[in-house]
C-alpha positions as a printed NumPy array, in Angstrom:
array([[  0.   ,   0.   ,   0.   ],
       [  1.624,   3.615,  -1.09 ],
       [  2.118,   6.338,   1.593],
       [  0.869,   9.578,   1.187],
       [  3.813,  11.503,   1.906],
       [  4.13 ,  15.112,   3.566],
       [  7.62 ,  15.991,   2.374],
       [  9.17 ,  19.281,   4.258],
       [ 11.49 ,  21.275,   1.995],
       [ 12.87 ,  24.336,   1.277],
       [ 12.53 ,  26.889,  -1.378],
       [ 14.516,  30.128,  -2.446],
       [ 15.083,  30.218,   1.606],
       [ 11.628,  29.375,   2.639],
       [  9.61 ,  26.656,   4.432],
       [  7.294,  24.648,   2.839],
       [  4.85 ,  21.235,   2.893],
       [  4.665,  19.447,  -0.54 ],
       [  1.491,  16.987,  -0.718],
       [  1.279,  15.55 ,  -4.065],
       [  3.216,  18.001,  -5.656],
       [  1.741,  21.142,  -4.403],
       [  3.221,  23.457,  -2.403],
       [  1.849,  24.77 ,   0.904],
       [  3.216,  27.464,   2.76 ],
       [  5.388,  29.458,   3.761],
       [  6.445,  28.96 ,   6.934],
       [  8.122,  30.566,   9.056],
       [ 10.214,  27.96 ,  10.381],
       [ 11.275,  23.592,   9.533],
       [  9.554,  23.348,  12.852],
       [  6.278,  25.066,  12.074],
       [  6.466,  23.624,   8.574],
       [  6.845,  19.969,  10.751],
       [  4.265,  20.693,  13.054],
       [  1.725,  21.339,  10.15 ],
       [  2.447,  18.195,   8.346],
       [  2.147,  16.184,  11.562],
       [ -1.013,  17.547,  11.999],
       [ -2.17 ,  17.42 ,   8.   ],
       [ -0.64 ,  13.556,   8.186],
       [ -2.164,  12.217,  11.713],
       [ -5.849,  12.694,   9.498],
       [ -4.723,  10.823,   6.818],
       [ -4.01 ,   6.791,   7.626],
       [ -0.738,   5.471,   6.342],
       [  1.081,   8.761,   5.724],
       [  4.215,   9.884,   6.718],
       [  6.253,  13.227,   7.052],
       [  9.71 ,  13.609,   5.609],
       [ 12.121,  16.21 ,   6.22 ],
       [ 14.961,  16.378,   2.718],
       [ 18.444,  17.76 ,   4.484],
       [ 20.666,  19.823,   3.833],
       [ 22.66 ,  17.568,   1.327],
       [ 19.58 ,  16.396,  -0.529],
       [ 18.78 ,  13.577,   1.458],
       [ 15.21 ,  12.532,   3.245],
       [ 15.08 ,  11.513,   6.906],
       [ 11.35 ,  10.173,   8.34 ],
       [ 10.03 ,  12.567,  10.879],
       [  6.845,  10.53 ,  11.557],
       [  4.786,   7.544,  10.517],
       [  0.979,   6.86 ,  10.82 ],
       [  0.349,   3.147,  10.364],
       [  2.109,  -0.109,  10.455],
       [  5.849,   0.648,   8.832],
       [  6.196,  -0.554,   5.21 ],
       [  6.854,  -4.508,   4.73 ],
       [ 10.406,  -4.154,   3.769],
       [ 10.827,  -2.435,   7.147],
       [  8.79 ,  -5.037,   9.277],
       [ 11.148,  -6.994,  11.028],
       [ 11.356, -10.421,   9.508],
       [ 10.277, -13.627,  11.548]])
């Protein structure tokens, strides 16, 4: 089952949540721009809120729902 994913990024210096590719913001802060997608994402079952880094990476910040099969730990 696919995610619905609340990715935190930046853009020309400024907060904002993507949601399936739209932009919403800005914020004034990551943290505010965080706390929004936690909220937006606890609504919405199996979705999850990723923050991209500095070097163009993406960390998870939060998961709602069981974790993704390759991540269940095998028996």
């Amino acid at each position: 089952m696919n995610r619905i994913q609340y990715i935190v990024t930046t853009f020309q210096d400024r907060w904002f949540v993507m949601l399936q590719g739209k932009r919403h913001g800005p914020y004034v802060s990551q943290k505010a721009a965080i706390e929004d997608a936690i909220r937006g994402a606890q609504t919405v079952p199996n979705s999850q809120v990723l923050v991209e880094t500095s070097d163009d990476q993406v960390r998870v910040e939060w998961t709602h729902g069981n974790d993704p099969e390759r991540y269940a730990q095998r028996r």
